[in-house]
MARKOL-872539 format. One line per field, with one value per residue (C-alpha): residue number from 1; chain; residue in three letters; y, x, z. Coordinates in nm, 4 decimals. Layout:
n: NUM  ...
chain: A  ...
res: ALA  ...
v: Y  ...
u: X  ...
w: Z  ...
This chain:
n: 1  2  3  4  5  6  7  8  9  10  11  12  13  14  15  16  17  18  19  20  21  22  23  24  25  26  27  28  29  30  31  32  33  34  35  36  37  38  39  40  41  42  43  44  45  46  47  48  49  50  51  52  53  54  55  56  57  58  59  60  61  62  63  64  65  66  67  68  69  70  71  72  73  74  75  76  77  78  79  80  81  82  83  84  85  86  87  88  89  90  91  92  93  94  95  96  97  98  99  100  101  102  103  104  105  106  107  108  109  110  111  112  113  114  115  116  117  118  119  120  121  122  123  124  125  126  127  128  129  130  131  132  133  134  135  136  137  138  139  140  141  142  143  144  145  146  147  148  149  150  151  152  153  154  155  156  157  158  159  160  161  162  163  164  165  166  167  168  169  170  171  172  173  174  175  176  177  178  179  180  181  182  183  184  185  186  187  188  189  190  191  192  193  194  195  196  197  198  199  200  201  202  203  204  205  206  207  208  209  210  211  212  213  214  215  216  217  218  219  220  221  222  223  224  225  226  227  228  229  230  231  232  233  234  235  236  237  238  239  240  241  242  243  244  245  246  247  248  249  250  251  252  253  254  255  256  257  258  259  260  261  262  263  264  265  266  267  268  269  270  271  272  273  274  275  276  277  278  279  280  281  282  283  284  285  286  287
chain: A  A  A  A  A  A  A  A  A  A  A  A  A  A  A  A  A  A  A  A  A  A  A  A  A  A  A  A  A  A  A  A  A  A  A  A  A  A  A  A  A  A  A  A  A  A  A  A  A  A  A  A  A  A  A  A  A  A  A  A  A  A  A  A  A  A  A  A  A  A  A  A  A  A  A  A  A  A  A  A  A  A  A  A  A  A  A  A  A  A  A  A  A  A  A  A  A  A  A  A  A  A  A  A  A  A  A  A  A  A  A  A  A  A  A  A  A  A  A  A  A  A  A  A  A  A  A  A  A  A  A  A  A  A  A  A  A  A  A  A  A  A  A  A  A  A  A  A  A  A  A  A  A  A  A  A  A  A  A  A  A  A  A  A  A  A  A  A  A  A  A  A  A  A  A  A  A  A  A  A  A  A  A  A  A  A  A  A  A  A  A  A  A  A  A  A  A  A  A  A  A  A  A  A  A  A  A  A  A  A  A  A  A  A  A  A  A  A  A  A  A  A  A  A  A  A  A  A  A  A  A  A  A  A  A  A  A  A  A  A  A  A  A  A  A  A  A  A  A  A  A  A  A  A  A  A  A  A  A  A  A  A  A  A  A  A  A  A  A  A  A  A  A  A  A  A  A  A  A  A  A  A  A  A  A  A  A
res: UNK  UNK  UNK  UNK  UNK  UNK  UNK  UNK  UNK  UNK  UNK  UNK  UNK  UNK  UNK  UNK  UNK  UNK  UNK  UNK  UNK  UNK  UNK  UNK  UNK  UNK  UNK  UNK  UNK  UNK  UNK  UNK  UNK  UNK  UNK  UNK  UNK  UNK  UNK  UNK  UNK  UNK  UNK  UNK  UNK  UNK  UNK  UNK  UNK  UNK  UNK  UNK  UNK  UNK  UNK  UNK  UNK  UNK  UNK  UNK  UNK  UNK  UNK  UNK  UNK  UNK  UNK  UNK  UNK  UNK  UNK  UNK  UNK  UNK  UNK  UNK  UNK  UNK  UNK  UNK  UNK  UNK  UNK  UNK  UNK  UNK  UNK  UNK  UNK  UNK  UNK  UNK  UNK  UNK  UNK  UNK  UNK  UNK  UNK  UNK  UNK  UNK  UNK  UNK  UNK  UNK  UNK  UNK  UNK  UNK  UNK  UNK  UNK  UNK  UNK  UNK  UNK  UNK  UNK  UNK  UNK  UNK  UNK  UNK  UNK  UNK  UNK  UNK  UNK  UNK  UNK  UNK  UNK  UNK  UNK  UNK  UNK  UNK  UNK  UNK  UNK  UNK  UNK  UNK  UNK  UNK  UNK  UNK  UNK  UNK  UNK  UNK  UNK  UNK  UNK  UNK  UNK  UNK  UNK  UNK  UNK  UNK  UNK  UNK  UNK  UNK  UNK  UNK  UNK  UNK  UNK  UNK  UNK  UNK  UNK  UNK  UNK  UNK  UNK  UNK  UNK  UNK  UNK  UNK  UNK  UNK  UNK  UNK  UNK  UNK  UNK  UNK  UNK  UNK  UNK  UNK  UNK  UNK  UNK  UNK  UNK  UNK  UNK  UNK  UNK  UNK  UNK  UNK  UNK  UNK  UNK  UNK  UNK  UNK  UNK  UNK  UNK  UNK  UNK  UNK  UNK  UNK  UNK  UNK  UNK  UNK  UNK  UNK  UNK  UNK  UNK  UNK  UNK  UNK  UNK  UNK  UNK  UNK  UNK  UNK  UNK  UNK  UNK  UNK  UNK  UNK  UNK  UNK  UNK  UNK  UNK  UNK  UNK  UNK  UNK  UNK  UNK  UNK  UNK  UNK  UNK  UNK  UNK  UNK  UNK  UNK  UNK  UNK  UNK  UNK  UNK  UNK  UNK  UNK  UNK  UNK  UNK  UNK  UNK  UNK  UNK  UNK  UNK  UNK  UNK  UNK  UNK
v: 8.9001  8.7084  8.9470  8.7627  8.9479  8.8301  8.7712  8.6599  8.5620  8.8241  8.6174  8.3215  8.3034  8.1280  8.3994  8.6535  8.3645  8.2097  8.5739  8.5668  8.2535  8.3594  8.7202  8.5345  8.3072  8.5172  8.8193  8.7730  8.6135  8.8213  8.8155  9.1317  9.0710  9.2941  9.2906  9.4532  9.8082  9.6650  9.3872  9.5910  9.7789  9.5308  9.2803  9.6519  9.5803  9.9085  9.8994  9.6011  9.8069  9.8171  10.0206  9.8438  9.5307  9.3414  9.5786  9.5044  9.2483  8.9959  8.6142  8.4475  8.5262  8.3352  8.3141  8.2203  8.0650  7.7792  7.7243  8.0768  8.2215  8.1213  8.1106  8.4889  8.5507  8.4065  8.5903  8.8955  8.8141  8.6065  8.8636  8.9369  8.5618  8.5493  8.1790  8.1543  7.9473  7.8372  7.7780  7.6115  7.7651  7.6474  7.3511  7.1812  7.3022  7.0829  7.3822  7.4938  7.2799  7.3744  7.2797  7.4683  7.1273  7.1343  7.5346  7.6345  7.3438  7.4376  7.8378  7.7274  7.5534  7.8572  8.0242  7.7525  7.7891  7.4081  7.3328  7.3131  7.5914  7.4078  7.6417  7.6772  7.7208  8.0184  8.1296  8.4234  8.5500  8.8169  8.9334  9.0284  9.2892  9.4388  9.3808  9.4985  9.2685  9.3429  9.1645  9.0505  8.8884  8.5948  8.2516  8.0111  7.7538  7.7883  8.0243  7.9627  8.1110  8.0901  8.2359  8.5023  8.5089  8.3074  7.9792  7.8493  7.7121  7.8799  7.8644  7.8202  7.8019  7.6300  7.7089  7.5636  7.7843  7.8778  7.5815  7.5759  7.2130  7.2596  7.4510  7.3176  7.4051  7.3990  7.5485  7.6869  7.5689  7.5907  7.6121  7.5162  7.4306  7.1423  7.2862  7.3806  6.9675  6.9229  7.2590  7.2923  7.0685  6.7261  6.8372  6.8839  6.5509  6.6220  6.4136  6.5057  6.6099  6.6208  6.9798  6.8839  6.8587  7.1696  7.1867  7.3243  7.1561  7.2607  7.1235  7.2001  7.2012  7.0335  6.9840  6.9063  6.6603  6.2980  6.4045  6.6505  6.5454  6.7470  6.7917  6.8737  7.0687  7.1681  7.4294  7.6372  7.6089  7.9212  7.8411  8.0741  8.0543  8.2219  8.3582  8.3311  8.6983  8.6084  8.6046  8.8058  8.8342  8.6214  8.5799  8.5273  8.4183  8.3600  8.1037  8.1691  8.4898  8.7748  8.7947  8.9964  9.0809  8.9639  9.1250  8.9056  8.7906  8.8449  8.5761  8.5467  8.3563  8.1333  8.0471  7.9881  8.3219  8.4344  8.4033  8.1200  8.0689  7.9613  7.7337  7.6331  7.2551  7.0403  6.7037  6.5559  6.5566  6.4843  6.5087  6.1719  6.1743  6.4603  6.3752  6.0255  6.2441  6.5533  6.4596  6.0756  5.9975  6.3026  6.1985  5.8303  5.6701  5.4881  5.1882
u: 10.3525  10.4616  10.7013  10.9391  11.1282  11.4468  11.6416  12.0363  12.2195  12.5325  12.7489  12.7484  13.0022  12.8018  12.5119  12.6678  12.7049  12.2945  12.2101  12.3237  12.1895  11.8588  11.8740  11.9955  11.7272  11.4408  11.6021  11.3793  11.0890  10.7299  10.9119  10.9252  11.2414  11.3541  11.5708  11.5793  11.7510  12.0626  12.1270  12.0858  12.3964  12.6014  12.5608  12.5423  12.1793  12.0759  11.7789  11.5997  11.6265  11.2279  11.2583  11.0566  11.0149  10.8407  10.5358  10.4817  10.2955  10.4822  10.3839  10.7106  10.9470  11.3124  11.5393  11.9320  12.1281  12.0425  11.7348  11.8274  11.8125  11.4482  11.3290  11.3900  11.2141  10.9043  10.9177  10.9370  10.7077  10.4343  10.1994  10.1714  10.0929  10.3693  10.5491  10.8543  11.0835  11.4441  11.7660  11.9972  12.3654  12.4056  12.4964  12.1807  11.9223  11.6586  11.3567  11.5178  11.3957  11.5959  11.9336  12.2256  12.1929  11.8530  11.8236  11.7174  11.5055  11.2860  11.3066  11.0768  10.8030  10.7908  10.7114  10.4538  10.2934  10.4108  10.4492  10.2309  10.2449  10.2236  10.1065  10.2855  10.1885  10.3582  10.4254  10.3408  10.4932  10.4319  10.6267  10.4068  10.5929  10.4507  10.1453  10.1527  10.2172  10.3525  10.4102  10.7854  10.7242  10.6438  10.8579  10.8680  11.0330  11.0685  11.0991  11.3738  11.3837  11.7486  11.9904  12.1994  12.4650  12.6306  12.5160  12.2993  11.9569  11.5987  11.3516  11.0489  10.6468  10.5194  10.0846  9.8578  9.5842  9.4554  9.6109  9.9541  10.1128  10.4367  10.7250  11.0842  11.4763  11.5965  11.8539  11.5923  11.2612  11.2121  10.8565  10.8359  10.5996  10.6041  10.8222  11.0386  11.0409  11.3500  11.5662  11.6303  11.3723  11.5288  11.8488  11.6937  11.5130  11.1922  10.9871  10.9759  10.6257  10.4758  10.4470  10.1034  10.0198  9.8723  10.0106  10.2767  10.5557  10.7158  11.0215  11.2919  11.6210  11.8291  11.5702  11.6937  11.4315  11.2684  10.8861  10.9265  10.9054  10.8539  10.5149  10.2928  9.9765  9.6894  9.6943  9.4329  9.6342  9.8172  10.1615  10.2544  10.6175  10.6622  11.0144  11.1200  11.1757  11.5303  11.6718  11.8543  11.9778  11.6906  11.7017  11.4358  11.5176  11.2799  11.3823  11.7894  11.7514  11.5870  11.6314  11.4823  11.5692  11.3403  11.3236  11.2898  10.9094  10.8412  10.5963  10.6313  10.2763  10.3915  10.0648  9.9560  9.9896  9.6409  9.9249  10.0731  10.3892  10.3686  10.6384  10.6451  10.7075  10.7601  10.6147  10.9092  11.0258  10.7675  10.8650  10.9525  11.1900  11.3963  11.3638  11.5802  11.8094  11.8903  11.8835  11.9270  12.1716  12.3790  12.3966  12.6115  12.2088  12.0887  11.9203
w: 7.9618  8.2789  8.5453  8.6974  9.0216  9.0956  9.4248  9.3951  9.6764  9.5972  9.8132  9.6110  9.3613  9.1245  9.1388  8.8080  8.5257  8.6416  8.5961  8.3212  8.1775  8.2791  8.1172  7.8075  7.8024  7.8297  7.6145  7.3404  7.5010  7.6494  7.9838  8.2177  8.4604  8.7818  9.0180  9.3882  9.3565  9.5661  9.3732  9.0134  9.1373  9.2330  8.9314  8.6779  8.5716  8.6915  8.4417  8.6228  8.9437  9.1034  9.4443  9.6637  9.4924  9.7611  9.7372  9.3230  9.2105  8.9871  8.8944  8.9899  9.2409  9.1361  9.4127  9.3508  9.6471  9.8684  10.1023  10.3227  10.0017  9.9389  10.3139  10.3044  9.9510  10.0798  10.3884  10.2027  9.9027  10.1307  10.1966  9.8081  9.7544  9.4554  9.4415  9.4893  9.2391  9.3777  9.1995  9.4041  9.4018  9.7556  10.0096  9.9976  9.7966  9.9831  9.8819  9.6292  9.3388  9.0113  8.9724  8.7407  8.5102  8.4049  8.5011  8.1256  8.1117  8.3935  8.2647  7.9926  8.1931  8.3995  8.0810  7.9980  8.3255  8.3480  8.7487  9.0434  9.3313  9.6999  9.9542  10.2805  10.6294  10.6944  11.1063  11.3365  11.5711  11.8912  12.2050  12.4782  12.7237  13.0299  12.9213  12.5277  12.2555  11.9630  11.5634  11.5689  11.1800  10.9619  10.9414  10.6961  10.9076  11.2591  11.5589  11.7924  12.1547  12.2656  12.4690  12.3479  12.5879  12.8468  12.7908  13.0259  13.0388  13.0064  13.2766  13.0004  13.0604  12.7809  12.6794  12.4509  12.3531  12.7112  12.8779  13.0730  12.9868  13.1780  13.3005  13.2314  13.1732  12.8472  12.6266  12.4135  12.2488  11.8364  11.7364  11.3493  11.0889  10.8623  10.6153  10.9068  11.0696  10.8562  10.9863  11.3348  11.4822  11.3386  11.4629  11.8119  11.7773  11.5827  11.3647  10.9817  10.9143  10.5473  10.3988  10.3215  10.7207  10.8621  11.2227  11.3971  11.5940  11.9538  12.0163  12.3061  12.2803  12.4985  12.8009  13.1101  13.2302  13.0487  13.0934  12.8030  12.3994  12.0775  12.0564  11.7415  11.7830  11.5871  11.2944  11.4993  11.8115  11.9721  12.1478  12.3988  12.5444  12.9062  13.0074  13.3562  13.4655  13.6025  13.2745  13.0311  12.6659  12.5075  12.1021  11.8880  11.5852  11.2963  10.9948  11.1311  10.9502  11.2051  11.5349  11.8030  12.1710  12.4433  12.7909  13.1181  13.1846  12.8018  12.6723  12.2669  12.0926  11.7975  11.5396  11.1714  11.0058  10.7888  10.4568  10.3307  10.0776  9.7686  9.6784  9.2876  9.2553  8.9275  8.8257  8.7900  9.1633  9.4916  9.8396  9.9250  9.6845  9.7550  10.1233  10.0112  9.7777  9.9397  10.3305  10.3441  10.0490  10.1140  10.4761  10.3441  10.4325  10.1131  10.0763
């Protein structure tokens, strides 16, 4: 019997009738299905309520929405090393790999066991304050220091490993992995990187100065980022999702987490090609 935990999006209109297509689908097949406790109320499914989902062990994790959607699911379900499947209900839908057309289609060869599961770099990350750091949480694709106020610039000390590389003004710095290249990062400039790369990209936001370009490190590299003291209302912000307050001086350390994500994939789709689909074509770009 496969278990199958499922994660709508409740703000997306189109979450109820793909509920119920998938309920329908697997009614009479070996399929155990739940659903957070939340979400069973709100959709009246009460009997697929699990408290504390994210701690029981299940062989697929289905998320319904768009790419937030599944960017929190595997944040959530990471540590328990259960892929994560997404149906795409939203703008998008670049991760999320089935869509409503082919949804019962793609139901069955998660039955069949018929896909491939591509693991993730998944991020770290600490704040170090007066001396103690502290676990802030995972990332699937990026973490963003910004500020969360008035908006001027960051004075920012930027650190590989045990090196400093160089102090500059910025309106933030994102720190992503490969997933993450197409987020944040491309809109700030960044190359697109391969999911199948193991390394991590740093790149600022808005720096005032030429001498400073995105930079991608090492998987086994550490990247510390130092606040200037004079500043207040700092944000971190991991995947756009979570979002902690930093203090002035604080230095937050950005690496490769010891989990990874689990992403299910099928055979019928590869990178490339929804890189050309779902980010160039939809952008007017098609050759």
């Amino acid at each position: 019997m496969k278990t199958i935990a499922i994660f709508p999006n409740v703000s997306k209109p189109q979450a109820p009738e793909v509920l119920r297509r998938i309920l329908q689908f697997y009614q009479d097949k070996d399929v155990q299905l739940m659903l957070p406790v939340d979400e069973s109320r709100y959709f009246d499914l009460e009997y697929l309520g699990v408290p504390d989902i994210e701690k029981k062990t299940a062989d697929i994790a289905l998320s319904i929405g768009g790419d937030g959607t599944l960017l929190g699911v595997c944040r959530r379900y990471g540590a328990m090393a259960v892929p994560v499947c997404g149906i795409n209900i939203g703008t998008l839908g670049f991760m999320a790999d089935i869509e409503l057309s082919e949804l019962e289609t793609k139901l069955q060869k998660l039955l069949d066991g018929d896909y491939r599961i591509e693991h993730r770099l998944l991020l770290a990350g600490f704040a170090k304050s007066d001396g103690e750091e502290r676990f802030l949480g995972h990332a699937i694709n990026d973490v963003v220091i910004t500020k969360g106020g008035v908006a001027r610039m960051l004075h920012l000390g930027l650190s590989i490993n045990d090196s400093h590389l160089m102090d500059y003004k910025a309106d933030g710095v994102i720190v992503s992995s490969p997933t993450g290249s197409t987020a944040y990062s491309l809109s700030a400039g960044g190359p697109i990187m391969s999911p199948s790369i193991q390394a991590l990209l740093v790149t600022p936001i808005c720096a005032h100065t030429f001498n400073i370009r995105p930079l991608v490190v090492g998987e086994d590299d550490v990247v510390h980022i130092k606040i200037a003291a004079i500043h207040q209302d700092i944000l971190v912000t991991f995947d756009g999702q979570e979002s902690f307050r930093l203090l002035p001086g604080d230095e937050v350390t950005v690496m490769k987490s010891t989990v990874q994500a689990g992403i299910i994939k099928f055979e019928d789709k590869d990178y490339y090609q929804i890189l050309r689909t779902k980010l160039w074509k939809n952008n007017g770009v098609e050759s």
